[in-house]
DSSP file (Angstrom, degrees, kcal/mol; ACC not computed):
  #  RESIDUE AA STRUCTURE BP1 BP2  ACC     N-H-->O    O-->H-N    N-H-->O    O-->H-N    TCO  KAPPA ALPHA  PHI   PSI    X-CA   Y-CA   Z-CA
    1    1 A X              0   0    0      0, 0.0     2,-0.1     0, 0.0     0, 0.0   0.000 360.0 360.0 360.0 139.0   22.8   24.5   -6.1
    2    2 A X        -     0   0    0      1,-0.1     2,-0.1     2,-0.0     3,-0.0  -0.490 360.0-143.3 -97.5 145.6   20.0   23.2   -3.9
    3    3 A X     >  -     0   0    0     -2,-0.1     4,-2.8     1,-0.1     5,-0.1  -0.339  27.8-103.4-104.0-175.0   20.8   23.8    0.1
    4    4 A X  H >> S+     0   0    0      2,-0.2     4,-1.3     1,-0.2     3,-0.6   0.977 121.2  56.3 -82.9 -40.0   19.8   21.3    2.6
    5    5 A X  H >> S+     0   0    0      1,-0.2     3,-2.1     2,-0.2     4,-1.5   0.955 108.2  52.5 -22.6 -74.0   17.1   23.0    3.8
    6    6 A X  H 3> S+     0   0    0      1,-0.3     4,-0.5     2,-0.2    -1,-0.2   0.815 108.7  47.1 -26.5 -57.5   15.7   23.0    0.2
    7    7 A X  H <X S+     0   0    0     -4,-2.8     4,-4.3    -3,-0.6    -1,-0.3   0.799 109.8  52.8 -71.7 -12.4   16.1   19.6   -0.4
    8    8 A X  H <X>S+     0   0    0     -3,-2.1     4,-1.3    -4,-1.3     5,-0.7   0.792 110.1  48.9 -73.7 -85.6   14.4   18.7    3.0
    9    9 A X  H  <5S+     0   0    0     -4,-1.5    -1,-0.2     2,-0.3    -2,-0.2   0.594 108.6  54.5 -26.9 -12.7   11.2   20.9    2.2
   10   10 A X  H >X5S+     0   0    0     -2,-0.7     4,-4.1    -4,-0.5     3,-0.5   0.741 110.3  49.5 -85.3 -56.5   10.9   19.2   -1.4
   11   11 A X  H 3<5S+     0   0    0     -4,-4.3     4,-0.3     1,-0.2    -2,-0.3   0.599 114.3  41.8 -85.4  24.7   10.9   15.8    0.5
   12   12 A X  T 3X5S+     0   0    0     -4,-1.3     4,-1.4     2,-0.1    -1,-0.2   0.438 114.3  46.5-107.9   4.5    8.3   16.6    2.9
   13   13 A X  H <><S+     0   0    0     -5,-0.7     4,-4.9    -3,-0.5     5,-0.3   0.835 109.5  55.7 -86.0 -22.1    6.2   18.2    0.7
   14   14 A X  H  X S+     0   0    0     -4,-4.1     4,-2.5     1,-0.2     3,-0.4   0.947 115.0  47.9 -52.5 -77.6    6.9   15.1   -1.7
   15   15 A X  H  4 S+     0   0    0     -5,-0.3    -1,-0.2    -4,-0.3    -2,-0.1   0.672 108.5  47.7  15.2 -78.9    5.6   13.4    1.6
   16   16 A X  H  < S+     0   0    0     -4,-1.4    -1,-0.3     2,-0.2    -2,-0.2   0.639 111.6  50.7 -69.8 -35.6    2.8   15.4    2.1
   17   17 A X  H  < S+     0   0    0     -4,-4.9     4,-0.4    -3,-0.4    -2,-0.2   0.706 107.8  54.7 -72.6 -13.0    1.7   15.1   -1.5
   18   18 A X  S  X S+     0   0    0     -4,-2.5     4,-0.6    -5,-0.3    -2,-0.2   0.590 116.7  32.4 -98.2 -17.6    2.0   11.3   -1.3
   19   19 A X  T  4 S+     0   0    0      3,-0.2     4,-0.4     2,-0.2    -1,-0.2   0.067 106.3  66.8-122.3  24.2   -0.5   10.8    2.0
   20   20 A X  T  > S+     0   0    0      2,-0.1     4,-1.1     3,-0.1    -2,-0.2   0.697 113.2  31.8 -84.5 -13.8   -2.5   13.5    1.0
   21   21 A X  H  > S+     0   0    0     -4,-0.4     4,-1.5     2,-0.2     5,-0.2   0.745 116.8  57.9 -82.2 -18.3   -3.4   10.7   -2.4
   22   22 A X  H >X S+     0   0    0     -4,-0.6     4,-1.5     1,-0.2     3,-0.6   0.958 107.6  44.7 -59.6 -59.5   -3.1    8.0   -0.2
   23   23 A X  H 3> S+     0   0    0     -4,-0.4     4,-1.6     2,-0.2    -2,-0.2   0.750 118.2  38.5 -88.4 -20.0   -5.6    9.4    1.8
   24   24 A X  H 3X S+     0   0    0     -4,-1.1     4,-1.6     2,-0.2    -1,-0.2   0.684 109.4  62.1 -52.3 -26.0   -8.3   10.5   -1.1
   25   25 A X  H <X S+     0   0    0     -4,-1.5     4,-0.8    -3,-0.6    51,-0.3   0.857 110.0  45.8 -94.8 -39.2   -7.4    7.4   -2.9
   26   26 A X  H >X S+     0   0    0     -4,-1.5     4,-3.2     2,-0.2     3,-0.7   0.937 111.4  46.0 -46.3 -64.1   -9.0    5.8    0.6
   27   27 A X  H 3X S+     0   0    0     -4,-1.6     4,-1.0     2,-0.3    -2,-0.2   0.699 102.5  60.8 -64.0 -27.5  -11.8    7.6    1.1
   28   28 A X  H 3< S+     0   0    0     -4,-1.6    -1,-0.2     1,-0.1    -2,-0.2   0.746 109.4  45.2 -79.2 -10.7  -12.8    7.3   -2.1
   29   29 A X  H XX S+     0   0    0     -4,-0.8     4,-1.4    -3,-0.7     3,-1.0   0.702 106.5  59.3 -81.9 -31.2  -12.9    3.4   -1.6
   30   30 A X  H 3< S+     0   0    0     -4,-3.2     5,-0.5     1,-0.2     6,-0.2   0.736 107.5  44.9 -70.8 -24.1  -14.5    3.8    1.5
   31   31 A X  T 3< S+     0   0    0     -4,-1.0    -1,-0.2     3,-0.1    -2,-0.2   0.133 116.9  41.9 -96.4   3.0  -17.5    5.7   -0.3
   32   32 A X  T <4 S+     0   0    0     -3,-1.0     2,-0.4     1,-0.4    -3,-0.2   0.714 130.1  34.7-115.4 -55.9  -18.0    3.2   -3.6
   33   33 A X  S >< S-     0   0    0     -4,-1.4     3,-1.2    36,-0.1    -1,-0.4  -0.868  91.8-122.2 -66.0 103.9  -17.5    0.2   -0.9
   34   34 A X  T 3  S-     0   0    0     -2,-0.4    -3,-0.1     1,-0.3    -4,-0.1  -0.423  90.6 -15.1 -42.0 132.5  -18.6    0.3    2.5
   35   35 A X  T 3> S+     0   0    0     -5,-0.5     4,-0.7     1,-0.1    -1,-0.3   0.847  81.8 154.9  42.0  54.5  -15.9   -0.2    4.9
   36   36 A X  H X>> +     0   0    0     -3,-1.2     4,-3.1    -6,-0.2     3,-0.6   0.914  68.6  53.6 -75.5 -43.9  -13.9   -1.3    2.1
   37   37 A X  H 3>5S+     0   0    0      1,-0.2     4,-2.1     2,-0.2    -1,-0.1   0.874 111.4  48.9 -66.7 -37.4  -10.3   -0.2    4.1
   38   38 A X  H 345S+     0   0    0      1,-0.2    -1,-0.2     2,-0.2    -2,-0.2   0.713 116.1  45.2 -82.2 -19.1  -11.5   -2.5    7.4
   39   39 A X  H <X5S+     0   0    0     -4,-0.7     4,-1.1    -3,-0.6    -2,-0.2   0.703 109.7  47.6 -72.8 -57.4  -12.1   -5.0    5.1
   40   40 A X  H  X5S+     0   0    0     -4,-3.1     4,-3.2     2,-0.2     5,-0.2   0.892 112.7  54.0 -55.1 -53.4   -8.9   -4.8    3.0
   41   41 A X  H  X<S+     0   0    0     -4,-2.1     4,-1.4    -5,-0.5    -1,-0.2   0.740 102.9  56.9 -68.4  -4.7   -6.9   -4.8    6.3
   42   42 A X  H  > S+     0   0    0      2,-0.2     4,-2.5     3,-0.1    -1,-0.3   0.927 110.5  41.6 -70.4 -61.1   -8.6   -7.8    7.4
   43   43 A X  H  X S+     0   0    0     -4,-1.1     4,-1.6     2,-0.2    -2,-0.2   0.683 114.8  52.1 -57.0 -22.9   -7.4   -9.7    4.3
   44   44 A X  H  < S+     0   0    0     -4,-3.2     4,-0.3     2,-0.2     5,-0.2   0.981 111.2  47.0 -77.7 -52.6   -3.9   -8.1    4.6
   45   45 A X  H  X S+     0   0    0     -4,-1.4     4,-1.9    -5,-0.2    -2,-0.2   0.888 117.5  43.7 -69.5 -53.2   -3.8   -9.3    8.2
   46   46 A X  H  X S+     0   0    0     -4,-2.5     4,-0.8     2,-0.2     3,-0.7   0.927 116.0  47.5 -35.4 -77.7   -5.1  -12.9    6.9
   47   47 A X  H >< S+     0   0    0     -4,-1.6     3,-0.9     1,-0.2     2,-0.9   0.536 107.0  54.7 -21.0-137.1   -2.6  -12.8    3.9
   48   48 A X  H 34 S+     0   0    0      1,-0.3    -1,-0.2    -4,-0.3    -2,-0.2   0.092 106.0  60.8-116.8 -37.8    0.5  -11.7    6.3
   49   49 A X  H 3< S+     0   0    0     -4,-1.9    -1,-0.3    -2,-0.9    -2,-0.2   0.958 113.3  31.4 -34.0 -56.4   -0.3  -15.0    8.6
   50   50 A X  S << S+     0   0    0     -3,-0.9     2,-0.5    -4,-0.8    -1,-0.2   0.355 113.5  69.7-122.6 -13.1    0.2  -17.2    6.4
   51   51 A X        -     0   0    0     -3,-0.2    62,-0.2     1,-0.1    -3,-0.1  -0.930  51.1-160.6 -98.9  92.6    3.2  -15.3    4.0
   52   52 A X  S    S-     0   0    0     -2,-0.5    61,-0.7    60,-0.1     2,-0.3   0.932  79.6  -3.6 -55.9 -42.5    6.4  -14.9    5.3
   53   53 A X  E    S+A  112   0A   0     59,-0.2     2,-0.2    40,-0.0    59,-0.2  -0.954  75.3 132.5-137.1 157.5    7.2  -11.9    2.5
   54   54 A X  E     -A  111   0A   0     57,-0.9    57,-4.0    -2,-0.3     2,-0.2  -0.836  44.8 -99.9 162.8 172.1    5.3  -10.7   -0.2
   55   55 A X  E  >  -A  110   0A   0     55,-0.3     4,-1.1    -2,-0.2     5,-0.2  -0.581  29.3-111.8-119.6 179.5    4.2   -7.5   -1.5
   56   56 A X  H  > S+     0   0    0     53,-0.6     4,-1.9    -2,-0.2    54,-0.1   0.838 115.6  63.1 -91.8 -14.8    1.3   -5.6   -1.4
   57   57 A X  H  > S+     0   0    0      1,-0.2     4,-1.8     3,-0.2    -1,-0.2   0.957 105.6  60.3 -71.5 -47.4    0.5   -6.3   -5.5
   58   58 A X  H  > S+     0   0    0      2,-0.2     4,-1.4     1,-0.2    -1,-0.2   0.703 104.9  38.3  18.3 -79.5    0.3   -9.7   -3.9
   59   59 A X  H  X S+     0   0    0     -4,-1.1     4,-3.7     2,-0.2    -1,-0.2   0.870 107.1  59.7 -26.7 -76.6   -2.4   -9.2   -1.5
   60   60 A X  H >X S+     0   0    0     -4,-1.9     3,-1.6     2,-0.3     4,-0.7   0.958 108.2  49.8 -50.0 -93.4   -4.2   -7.2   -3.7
   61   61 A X  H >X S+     0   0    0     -4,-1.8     3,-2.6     1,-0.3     4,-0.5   0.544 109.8  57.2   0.4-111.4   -4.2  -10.8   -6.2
   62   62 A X  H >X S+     0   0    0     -4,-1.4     4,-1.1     1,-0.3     3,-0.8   0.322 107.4  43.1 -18.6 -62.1   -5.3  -12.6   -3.3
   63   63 A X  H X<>S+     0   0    0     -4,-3.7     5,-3.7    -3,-1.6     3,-0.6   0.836 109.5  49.1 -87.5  -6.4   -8.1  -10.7   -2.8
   64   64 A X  H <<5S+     0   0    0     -3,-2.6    -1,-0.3    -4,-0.7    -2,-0.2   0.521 100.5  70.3 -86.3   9.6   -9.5  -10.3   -5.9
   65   65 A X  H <<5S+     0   0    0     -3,-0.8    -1,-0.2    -4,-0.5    -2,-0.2   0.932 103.6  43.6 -61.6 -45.8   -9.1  -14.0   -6.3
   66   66 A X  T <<5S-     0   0    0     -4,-1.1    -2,-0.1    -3,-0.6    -1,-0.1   0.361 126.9 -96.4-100.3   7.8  -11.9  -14.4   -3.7
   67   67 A X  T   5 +     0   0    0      1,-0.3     2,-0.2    -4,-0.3    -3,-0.2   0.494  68.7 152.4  91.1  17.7  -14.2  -11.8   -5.1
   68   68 A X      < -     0   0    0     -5,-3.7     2,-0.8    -6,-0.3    -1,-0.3  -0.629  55.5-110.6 -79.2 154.6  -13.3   -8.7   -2.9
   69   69 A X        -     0   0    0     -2,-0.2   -36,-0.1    -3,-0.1    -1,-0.1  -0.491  29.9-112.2 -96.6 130.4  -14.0   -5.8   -5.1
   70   70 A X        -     0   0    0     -2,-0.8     2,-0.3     1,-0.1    -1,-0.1  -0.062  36.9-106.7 -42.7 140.7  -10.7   -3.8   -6.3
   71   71 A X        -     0   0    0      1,-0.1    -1,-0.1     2,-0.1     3,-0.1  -0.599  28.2-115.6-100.1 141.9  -10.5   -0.3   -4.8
   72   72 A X  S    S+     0   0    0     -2,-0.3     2,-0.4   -47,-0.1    -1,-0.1   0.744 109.6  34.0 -53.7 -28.4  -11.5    2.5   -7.9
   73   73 A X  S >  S-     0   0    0    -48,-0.2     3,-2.2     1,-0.1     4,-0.2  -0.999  82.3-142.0-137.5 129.9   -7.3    3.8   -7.2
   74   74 A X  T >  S+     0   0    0     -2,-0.4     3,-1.0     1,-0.3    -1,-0.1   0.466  92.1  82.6 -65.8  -5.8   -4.9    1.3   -6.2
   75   75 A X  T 3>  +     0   0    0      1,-0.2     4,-0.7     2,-0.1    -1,-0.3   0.621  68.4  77.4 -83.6  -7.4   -3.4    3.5   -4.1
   76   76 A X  H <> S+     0   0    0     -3,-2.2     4,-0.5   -51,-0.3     3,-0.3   0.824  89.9  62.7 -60.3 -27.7   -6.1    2.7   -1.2
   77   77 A X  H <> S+     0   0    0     -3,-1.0     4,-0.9     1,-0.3    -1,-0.2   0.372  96.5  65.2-101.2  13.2   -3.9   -0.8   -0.6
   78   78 A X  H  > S+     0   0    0      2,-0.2     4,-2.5   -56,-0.1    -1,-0.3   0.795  97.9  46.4 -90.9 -40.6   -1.4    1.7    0.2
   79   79 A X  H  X S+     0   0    0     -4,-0.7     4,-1.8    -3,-0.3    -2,-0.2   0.821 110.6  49.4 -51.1 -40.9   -3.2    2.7    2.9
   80   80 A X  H >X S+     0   0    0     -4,-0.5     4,-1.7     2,-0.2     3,-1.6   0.986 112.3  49.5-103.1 -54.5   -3.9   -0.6    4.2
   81   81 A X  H >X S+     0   0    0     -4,-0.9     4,-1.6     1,-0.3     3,-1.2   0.825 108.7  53.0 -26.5 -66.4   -0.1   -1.6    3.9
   82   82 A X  H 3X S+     0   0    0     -4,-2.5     4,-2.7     1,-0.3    -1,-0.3   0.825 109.8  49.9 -46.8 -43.3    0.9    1.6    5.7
   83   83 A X  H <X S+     0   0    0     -4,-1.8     4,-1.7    -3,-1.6    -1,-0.3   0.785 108.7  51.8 -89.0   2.7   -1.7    0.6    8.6
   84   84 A X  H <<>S+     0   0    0     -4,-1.7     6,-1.1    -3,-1.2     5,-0.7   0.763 110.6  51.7 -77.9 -19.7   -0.2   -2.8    8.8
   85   85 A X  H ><5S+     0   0    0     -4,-1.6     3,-1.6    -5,-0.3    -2,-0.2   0.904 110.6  42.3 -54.0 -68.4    2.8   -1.1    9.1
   86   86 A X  H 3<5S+     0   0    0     -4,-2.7    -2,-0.2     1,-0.2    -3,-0.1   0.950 110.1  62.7 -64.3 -60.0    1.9    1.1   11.8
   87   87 A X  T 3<5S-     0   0    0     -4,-1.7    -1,-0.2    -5,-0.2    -2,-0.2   0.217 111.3-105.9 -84.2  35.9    0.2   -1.6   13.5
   88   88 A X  T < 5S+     0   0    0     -3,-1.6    26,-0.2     2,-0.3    -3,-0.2   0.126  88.3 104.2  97.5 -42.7    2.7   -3.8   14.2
   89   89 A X  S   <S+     0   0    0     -5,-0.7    25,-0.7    -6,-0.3     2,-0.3   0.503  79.4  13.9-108.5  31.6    2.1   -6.5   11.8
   90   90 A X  E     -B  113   0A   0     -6,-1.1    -2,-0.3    23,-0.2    23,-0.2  -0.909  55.3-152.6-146.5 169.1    4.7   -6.2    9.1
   91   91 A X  E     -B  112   0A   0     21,-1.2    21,-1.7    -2,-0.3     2,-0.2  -0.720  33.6 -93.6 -73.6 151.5    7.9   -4.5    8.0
   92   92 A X  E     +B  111   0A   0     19,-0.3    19,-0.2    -2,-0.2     3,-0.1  -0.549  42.1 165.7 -72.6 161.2    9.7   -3.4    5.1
   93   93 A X  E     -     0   0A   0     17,-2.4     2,-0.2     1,-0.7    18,-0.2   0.703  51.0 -48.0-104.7 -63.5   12.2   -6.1    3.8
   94   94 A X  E     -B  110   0A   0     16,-1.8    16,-2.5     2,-0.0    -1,-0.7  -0.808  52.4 -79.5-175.6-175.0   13.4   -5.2    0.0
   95   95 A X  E     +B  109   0A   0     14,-0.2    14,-0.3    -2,-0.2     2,-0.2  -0.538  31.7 177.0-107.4 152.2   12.7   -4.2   -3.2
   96   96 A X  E     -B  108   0A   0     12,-1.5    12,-4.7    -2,-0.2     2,-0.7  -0.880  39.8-103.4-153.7 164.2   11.5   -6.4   -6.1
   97   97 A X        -     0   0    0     -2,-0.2     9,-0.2    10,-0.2    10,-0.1  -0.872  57.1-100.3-101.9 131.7   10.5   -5.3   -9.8
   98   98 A X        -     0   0    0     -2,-0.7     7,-0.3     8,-0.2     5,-0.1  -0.199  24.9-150.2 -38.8 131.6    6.8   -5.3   -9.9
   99   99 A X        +     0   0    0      6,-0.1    -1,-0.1     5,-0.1    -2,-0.0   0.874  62.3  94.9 -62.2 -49.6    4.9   -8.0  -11.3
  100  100 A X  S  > S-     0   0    0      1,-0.1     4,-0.6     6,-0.1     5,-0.5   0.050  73.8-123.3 -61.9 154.5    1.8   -6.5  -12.4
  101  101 A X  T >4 S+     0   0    0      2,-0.2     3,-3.1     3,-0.1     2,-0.3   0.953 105.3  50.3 -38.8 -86.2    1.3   -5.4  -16.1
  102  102 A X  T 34 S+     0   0    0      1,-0.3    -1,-0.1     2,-0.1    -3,-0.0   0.355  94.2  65.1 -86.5  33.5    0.6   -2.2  -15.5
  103  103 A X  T 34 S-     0   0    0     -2,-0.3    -1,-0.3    -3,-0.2     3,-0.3   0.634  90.4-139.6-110.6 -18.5    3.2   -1.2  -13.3
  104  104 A X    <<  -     0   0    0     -3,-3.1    -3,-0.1    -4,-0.6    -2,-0.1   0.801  62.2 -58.4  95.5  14.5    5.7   -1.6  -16.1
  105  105 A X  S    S+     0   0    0     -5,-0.5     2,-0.7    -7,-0.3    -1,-0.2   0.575  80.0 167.2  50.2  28.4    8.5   -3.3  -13.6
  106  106 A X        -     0   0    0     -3,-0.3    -1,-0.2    -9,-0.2    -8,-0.2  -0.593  43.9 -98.3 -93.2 131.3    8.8   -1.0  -11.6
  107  107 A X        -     0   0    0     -2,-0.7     2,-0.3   -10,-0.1   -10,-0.2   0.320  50.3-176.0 -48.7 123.9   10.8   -1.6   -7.7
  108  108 A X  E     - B   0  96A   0    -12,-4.7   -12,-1.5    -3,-0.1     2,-0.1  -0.839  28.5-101.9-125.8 174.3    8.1   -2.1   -5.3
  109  109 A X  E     - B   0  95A   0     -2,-0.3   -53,-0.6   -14,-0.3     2,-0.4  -0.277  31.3-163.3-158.0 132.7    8.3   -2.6   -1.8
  110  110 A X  E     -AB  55  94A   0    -16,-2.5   -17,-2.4   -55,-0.1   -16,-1.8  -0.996  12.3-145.0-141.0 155.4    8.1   -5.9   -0.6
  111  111 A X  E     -AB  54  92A   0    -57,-4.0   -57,-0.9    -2,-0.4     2,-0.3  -0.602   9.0-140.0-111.4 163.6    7.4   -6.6    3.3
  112  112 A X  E     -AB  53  91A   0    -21,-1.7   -21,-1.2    -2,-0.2     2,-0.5  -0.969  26.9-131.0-116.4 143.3    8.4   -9.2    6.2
  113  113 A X  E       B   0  90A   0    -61,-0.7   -23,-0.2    -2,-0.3   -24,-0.1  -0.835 360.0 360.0-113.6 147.9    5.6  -10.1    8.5
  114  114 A X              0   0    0    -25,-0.7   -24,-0.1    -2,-0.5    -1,-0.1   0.023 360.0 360.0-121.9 360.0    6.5   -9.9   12.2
């Protein structure tokens, strides 16, 4: 039987493993796209005006609707969620089964803009 300790120190290395891809998965968009993250978070902040809710698969649509080019790991627009997050202009809300083909349905995070 797992103590509490135990379990704490699996979820923050789960944590730690999850913005240490978050943060490769950035940088590596930032280096096929120039300032591809300042860019995204412009469109998120544009998108989050005008959306009361929505999710970040959402977004993500939107902008490759208008020809911004798709980050190499989807996991960069996690990054740019997280700093909308941080900065103030959304929240989490709920959960929704993902839209997307290749997420399979799986519960994604859906936000409230603030």
């Amino acid at each position: 039987m797992e103590t509490t300790e135990t379990q704490l120190n699996i979820a923050f290395e789960g944590e730690r493993l999850r913005d240490e891809g978050i943060k490769r998965a950035i940088d590596h968009a930032d280096r096929v796209e120039e300032n591809w993250q300042g860019r995204a978070f412009s469109i998120f902040q544009s998108y989050a005006r005008s959306h009361d809710t929505f999710a970040t698969e959402d977004v993500r649509s939107y902008a490759l609707e208008t020809g911004f080019p798709d980050a190499p790991d989807p996991r960069a627009w996690g990054a740019v969620a997280m700093k909308a997050v941080r900065s103030g202009l959304i929240k989490p809300s709920h959960f929704e089964l993902a839209k997307g083909k290749s997420q399979h349905r799986t519960p994604i995070r859906v936000w409230k803009a603030i």
